[in-house]
N, C-alpha and C positions, 0 to 999 in steps of 0.2 A: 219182363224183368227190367230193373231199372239200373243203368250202366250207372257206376259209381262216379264219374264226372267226363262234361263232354264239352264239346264245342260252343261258345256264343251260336245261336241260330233264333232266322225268325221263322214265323209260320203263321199265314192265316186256315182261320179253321173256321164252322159252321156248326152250330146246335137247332134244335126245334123248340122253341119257349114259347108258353100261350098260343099256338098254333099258327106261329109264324118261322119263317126261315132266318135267324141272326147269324152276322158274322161279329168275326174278333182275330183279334192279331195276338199272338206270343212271341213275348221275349225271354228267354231260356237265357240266363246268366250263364257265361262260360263257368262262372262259381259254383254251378249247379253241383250240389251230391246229394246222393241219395241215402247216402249213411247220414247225413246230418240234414232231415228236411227242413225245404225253401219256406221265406215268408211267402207269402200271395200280395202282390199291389193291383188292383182294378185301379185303371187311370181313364175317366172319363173325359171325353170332349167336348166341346163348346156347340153353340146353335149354329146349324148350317155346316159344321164342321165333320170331320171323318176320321177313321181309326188310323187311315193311313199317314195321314198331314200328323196327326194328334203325336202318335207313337214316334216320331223324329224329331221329337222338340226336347231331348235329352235325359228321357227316365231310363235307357240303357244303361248310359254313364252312371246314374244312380242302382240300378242291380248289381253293376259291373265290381261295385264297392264291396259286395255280398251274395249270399244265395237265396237269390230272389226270382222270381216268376212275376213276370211284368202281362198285365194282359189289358189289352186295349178296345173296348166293343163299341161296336159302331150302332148308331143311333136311326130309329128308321126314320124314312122321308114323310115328314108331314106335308100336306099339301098346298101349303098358305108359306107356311116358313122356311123347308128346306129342313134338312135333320132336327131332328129336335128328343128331347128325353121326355117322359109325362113326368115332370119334375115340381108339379104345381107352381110354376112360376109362370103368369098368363098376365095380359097386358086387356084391359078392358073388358072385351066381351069374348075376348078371344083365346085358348088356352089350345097350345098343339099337343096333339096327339093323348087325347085323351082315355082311351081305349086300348091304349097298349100297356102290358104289363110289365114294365120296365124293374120293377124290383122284384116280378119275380125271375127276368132272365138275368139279372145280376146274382141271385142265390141258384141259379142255375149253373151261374160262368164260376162260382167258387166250388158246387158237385161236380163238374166236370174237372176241373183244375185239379180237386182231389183226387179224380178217378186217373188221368191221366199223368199226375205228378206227384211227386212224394211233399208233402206238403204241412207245413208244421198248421194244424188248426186252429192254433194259439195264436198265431202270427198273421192274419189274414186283414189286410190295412183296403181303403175305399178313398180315392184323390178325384176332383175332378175340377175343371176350368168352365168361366160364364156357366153358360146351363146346365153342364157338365159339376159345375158347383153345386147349385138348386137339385140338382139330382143326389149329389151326396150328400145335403142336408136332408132331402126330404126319407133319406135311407138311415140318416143316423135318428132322425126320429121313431120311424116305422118298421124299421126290420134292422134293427143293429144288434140281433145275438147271436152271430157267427163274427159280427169283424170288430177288432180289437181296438182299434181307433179311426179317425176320420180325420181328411184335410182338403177344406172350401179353398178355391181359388178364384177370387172375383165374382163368387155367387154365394145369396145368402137364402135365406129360408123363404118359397115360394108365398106372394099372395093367395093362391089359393088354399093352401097347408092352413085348417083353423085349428085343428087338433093338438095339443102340445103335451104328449104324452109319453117320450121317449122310454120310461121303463126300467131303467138304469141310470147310469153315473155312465154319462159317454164320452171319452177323453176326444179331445177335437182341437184344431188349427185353422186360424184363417188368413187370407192374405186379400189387401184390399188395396190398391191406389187412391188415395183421396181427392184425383182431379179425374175420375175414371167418369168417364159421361156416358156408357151406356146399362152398367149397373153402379150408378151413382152410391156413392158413399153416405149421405144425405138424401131424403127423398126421391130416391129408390121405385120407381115407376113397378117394379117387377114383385117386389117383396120389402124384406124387413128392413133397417136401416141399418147399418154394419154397430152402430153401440147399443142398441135394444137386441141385436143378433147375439152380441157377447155379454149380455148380462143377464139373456136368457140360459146360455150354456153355464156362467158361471152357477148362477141361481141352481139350477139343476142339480149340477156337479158336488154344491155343498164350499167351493171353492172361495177360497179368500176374495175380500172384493177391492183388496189393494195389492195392485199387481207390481212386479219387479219388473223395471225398464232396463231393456238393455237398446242403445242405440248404437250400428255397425258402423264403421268409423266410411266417413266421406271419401271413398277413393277415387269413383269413377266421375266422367265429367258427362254425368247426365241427369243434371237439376234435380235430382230424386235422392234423399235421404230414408232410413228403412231404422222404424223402432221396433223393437218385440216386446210386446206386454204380456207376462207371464202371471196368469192366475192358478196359487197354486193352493196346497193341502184340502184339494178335493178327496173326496172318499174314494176309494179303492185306485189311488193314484188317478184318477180324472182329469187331469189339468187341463186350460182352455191357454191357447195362446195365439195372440193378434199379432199381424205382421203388419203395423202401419208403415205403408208408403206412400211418401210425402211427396206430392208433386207427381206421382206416377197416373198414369191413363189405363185402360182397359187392356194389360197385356201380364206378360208372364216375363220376370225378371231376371237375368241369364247374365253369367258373370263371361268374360269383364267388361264389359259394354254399361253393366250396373254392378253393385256393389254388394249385391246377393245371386244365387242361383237358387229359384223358390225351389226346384226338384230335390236340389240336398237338399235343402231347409225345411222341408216338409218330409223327407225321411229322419232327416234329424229329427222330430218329431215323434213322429209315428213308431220307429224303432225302439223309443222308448216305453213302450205298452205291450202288453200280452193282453191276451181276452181274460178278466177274471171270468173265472166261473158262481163266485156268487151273484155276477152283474144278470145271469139268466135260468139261476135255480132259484133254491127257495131264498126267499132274502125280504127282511122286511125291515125299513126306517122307519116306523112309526107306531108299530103293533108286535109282542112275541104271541099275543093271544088269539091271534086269527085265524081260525080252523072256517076246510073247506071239505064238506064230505056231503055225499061216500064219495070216498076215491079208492078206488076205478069207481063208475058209475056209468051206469045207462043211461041215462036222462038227462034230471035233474041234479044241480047240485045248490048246498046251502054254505051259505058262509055266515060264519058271525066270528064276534070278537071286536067288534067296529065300538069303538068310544061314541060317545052322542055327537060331540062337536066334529069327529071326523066324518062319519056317516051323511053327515049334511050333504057334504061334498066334493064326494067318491062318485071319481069313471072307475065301474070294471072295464075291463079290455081282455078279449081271448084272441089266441096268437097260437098259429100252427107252428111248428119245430122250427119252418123257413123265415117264421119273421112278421109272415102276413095277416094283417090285421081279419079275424073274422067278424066278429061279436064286439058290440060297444054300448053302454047303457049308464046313466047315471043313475045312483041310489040316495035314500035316504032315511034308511031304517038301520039299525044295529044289526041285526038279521034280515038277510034275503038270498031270492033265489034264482039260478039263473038256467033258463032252456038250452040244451048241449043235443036233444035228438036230432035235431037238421047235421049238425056237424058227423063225419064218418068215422069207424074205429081209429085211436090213435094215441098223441102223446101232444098234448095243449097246453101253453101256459098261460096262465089267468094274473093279470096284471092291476092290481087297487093301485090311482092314485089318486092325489089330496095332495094340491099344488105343490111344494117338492118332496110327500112324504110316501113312499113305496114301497110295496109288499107283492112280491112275486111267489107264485106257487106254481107247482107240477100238476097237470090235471091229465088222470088216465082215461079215455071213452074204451068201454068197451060193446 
């Protein structure tokens, strides 16, 4: 039974995901209650780095503000790099840890959180630094229908990520130094460039593509100035927003040393979303006439409803309850059909897109 408010405490704890042994650290806001449940923040860490370093760089201070559940997981040891996330961001020939199921012990670290905490599921935010970025990107592409918004910090969407399918309108934040030399601002050894990164989210989003500058006034004396570009009147409140900093390197910016603290500033953020739930039921931008039957079905299932010009070029995409991509095929008929016997009894959603145009359905196997 869940005491109605208690102590700030931390705790590390252990789960089994993909049949490995993960740890993770919690932070329990002394704000905690249980009459009014916590947001969730998953705060990722960087290459080489750890839950333990990760979690004392000041997102306490940011739960402390609210009733929040901070939880911090730790990355396993790749053998070549030292920790690392399968974040698709790989440097030549070489991509760590490629075999581990990293998004599915994140939708793991949010069942557990629920099981253990009183936990509002509408409220369930994903943050993370360097690789710890590319890990959050490659999550709000691939399995972002439990968490309500997203915030990259100095990582942007892995080279190896070719798939650009995210499925929804994903509200997201980024924060990037523009003299940062290990995930370059520009020509970007790892991944995307930080302006093809935001004009892909904006594109998505549906989002204006003339953003509102706000620039933080010059207080600290450390060469580094900080714009926020705000792209806004995306669909189902989606906005995208960049944190250029000017003159900043490869780090994370903490007041009053600099002139921001990115942990607020990326709750500032995040705080202002809840999950819709049309962003992972039925929902479609581009079709009301798109029927998918039989549902329930054994098998097979048909779809039509597809326009000629859209039909060309449609990904379906099937996606278990967690997020996880099963099933991927392009189409190019008004009608067709898709094989669902390999997958097990369950509750699937089936995802049509057509560069930004999207239609999501429930699909039941029985």
């Amino acid at each position: 039974m869940y005491s109605s408010q208690v102590s700030a405490q931390w705790t590390n704890k252990t789960l089994v995901s993909g049949g490995l042994k993960r740890d993770y650290r919690v932070y329990q806001s002394p704000n905690y209650n249980a009459s009014a449940p916590a947001s969730l923040l998953i705060a990722l860490h960087g290459l080489d780095g750890n839950m333990n370093t990760f979690s004392n760089t000041g997102f306490n201070a940011v739960a402390d503000t609210a009733n929040i559940i901070c939880i911090f997981p730790q990355a396993i040891a790749d053998p070549i790099v030292g920790t690392a996330w399968n974040s698709g961001a790989g440097l030549w020939w070489y991509n760590p840890n490629t075999s581990v199921d990293d998004i599915g012990f994140i939708n793991a670290l949010i069942d557990t959180a629920i099981a253990d905490y009183a936990i509002n599921t509408s409220r369930v935010y994903l943050c993370g630094f360097s690789m710890g970025g590319f890990m959050t990107e490659r999550m709000a592409l691939q399995s972002n229908t439990r968490i309500a918004a997203f915030a990259s910090m100095s990582g942007t969407i892995g080279s190896n990520i070719t798939t650009f399918h995210p499925g929804r309108h994903v509200p997201i934040a980024h924060f990037h130094g523009t003299a940062d030399a290990i995930v370059a601002y520009t020509n970007d050894l790892y991944g995307l460039d930080v302006d093809p990164l935001i004009n892909f989210w904006v594109g998505n989003n549906s989002c204006s593509k003339t953003p509102t500058i706000y620039s933080y006034p010059d207080l600290a004396n450390d060469s580094i100035t900080v714009d926020r570009f705000e792209y806004s009147n995306g669909d189902n409140q989606s906005d995208v927003w960049l944190y250029k900093m000017n003159n900043a390197g490869h780090t994370v910016l903490v007041q009053p040393a600099n002139d921001i603290n990115e942990q607020l500033e990326l709750w500032r953020f995040l705080q202002r979303h809840t999950l819709v739930t049309t962003g992972i039921n039925d929902r479609s931008d581009f079709s009301e006439n798109i029927q998918v039957f039989p549902n329930p079905t054994n098998n097979k299932i048909t779809i039509t409803g597809l326009s000629t010009d859209i039909s060309k070029n449609t990904f379906i995409s099937v996606y278990n309850i967690q997020g996880q991509l099963l099933l991927q095929q392009v189409i190019h008929w008004e009608t067709t059909e898709i094989e669902l016997g390999s997958l097990a009894k369950g509750i699937y959603l089936l995802k049509l897109n057509s560069g930004n145009n999207t239609a999501v359905r429930k699909v039941v196997k029985e």
